[in-house]
C-alpha positions as CSV (number, residue, x, y, z in Angstrom):
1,X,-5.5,-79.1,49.0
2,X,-8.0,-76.3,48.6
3,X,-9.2,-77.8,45.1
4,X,-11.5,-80.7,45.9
5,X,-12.6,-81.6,42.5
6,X,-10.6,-84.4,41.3
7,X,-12.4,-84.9,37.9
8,X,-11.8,-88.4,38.0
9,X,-8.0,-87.6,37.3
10,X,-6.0,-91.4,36.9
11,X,-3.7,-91.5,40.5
12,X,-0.1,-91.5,38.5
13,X,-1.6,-88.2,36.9
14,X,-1.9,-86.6,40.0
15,X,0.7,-88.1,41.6
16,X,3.2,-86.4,38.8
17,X,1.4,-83.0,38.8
18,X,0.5,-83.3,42.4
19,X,2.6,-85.5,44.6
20,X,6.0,-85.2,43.3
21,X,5.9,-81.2,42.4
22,X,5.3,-80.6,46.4
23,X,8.1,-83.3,47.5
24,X,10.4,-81.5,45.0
25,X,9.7,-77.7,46.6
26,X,9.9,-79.7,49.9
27,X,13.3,-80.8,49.5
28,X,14.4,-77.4,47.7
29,X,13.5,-75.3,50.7
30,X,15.0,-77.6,53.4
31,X,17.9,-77.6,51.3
32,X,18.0,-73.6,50.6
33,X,17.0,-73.2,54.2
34,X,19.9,-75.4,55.4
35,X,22.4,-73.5,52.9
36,X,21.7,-70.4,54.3
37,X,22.0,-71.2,58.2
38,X,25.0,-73.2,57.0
39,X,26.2,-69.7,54.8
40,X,25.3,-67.6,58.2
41,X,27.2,-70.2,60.9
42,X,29.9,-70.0,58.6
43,X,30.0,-66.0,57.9
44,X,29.3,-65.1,61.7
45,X,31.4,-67.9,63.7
46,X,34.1,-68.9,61.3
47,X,34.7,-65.4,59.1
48,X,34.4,-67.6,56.0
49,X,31.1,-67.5,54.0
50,X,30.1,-70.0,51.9
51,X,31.1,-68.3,48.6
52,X,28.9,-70.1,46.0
53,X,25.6,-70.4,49.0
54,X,23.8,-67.0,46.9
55,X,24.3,-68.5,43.9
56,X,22.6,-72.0,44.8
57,X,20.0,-70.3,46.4
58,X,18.7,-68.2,43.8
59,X,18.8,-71.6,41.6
60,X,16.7,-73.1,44.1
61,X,14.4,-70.5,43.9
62,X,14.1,-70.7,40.7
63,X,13.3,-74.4,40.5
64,X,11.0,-74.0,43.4
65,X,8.8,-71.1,41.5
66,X,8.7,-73.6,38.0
67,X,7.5,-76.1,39.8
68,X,5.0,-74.3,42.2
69,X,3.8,-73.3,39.1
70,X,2.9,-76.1,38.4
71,X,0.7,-77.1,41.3
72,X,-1.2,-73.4,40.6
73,X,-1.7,-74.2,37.3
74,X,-3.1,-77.5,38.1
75,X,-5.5,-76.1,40.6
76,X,-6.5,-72.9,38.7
77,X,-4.5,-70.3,41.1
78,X,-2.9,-67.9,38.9
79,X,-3.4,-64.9,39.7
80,X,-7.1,-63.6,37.2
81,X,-8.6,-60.5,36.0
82,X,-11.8,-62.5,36.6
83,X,-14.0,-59.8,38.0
84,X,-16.6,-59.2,35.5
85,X,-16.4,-62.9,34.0
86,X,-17.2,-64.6,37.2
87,X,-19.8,-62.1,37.4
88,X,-21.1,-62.9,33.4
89,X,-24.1,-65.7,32.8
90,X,-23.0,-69.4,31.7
91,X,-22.2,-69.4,28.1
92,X,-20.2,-66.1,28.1
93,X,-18.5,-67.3,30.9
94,X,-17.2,-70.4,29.2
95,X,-16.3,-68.7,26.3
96,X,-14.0,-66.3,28.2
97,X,-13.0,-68.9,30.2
98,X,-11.8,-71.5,27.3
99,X,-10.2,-68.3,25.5
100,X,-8.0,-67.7,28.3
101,X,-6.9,-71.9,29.3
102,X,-6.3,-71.7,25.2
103,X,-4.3,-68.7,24.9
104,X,-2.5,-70.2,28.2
105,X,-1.4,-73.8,26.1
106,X,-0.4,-71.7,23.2
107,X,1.8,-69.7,25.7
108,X,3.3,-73.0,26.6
109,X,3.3,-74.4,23.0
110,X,5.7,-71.0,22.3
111,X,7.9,-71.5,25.4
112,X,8.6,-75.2,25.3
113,X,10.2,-75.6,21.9
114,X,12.3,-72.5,22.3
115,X,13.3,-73.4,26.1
116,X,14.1,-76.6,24.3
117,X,17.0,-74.8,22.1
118,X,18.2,-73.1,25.3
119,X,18.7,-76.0,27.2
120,X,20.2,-77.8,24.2
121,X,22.8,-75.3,23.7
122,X,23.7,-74.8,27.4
123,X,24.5,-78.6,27.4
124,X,26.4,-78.7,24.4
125,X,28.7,-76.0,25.5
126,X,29.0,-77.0,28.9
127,X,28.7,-73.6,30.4
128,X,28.5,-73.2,33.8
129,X,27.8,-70.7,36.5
130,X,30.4,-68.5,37.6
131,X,31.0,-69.0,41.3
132,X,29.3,-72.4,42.0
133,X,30.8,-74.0,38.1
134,X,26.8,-75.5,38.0
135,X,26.0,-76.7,34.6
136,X,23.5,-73.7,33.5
137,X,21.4,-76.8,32.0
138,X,19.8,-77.3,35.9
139,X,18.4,-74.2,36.3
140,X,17.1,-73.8,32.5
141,X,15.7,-77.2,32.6
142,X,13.5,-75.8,35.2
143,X,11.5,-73.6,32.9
144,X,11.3,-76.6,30.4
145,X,10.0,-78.8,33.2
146,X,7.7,-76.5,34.7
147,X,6.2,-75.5,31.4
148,X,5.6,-79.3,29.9
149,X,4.0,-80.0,33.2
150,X,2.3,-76.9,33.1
151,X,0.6,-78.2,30.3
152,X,-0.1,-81.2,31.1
153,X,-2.2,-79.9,34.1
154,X,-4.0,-77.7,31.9
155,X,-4.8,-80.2,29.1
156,X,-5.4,-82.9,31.7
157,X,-8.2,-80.6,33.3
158,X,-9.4,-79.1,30.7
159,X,-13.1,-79.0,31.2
160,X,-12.7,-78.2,34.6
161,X,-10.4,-74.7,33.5
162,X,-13.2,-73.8,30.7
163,X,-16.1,-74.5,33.3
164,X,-14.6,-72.8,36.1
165,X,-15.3,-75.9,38.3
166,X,-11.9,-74.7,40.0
167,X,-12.8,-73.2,43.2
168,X,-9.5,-71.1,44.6
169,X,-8.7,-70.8,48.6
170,X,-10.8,-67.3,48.3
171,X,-14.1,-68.9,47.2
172,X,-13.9,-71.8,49.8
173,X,-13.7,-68.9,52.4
174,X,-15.9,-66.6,51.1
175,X,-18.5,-70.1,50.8
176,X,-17.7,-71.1,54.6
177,X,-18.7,-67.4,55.9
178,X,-21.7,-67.1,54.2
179,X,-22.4,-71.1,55.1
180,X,-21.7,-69.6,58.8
181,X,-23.6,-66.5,58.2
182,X,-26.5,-68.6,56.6
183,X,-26.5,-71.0,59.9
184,X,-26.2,-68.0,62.4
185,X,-29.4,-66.6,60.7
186,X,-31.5,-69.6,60.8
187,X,-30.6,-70.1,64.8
188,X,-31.8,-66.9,65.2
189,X,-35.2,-68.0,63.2
C-alpha cells in the first residue's frame, strides 16, 4: 500500500474500502483472464469462439475500473493538476485542497441519485445484454457502487484529502532518492 497514513481509520472501514475492493478486481481479472484463454482455446483449437466471452469482458472491465476507483480515491491517486498548489504555502494550500475533495462529494452527490434511477429502471424492465442476455442492472450497479464507496472514502478521510497528508507512489520515490542522495552525501562528508 503506498499510502501509510491510516488516520486512525476503524478496521471494518478499511476492510470495505480497502480489503474487499482488491479481492473483488482480484477475482474479476482471474476470471476475465480465464475467459479470454478459454475464448482463444476455443477460437484456435475447436473453430468455435465463445460468442458472449467480449461481451463479459468488457463488463468485467467495467466493474474492475468502479471499483479500482475506489481504492484511488481512498488513497488520493487520481490523477491532479496539483503543480502550483503543492508548490503554494499552508493555508492556500488547504483551501485549494478542500475546494477540490468538496467539489469531488458534490460530483458524487449528482451521480449517485441519478445512477440510482438508472439502475432502478434497468431492473424493472428486465433488460438484458444482447449476446450474453446479462441483466444490464450488473454492470450499472457498478457505477452506483463505485461512486457510494467513493464517497465514503473521501468523507471517511476527509482531513487527510484537505491536508494533503496523502502521499502518492511518486512522492514516496521522489522522498527515497533524495533520502539516498542525502545519505550518499554525508558518506562522502
Amino acid at each position: 500500500m503506498p499510502n501509510s497514513t491510516n488516520d486512525s481509520i476503524p478496521k471494518p472501514v478499511h476492510f470495505l474500502l480497502v480489503s474487499i475492493p482488491r479481492t473483488i478486481i482480484g477475482c474479476m481479472i482471474l476470471t476475465g483472464i480465464l475467459i479470454n484463454v478459454g475464448n482463444v482455446i476455443g477460437r484456435y483449437l475447436f473453430l468455435e469462439p465463445i460468442i458472449w466471452a467480449e461481451e463479459i469482458m468488457i463488463y468485467i472491465m467495467v466493474w474492475t475500473v468502479f471499483i479500482g476507483a475506489i481504492l484511488v480515491t481512498y488513497d488520493g491517486q487520481h490523477l491532479k493538476m496539483d503543480v502550483f498548489s503543492v508548490m503554494m504555502p499552508s493555508p492556500y494550500k488547504e483551501i485549494i485542497n478542500f475546494i477540490a475533495v468538496t467539489s469531488f462529494l458534490l460530483v458524487c452527490i449528482y451521480v449517485i441519485p441519478n445512477n440510482w434511477i438508472v439502475v432502478e429502471l434497468m431492473y424493472k424492465n428486465d433488460q438484458r445484454s444482447v449476446v450474453a442476455e446479462v441483466p444490464m442492472v450488473i454492470p450499472h450497479f457498478a457505477i452506483l457502487a463505485g461512486f457510494c464507496l467513493m464517497f465514503v472514502g473521501v468523507v471517511v478521510r476527509f482531513r487527510a484529502h484537505v491536508t494533503g497528508r496523502l502521499t502518492g507512489e511518486i512522492e514516496l520515490l521522489v522522498q527515497a532518492h533524495s533520502d539516498d542522495d542525502q545519505a550518499t552525501a554525508d558518506v562522502k562528508n
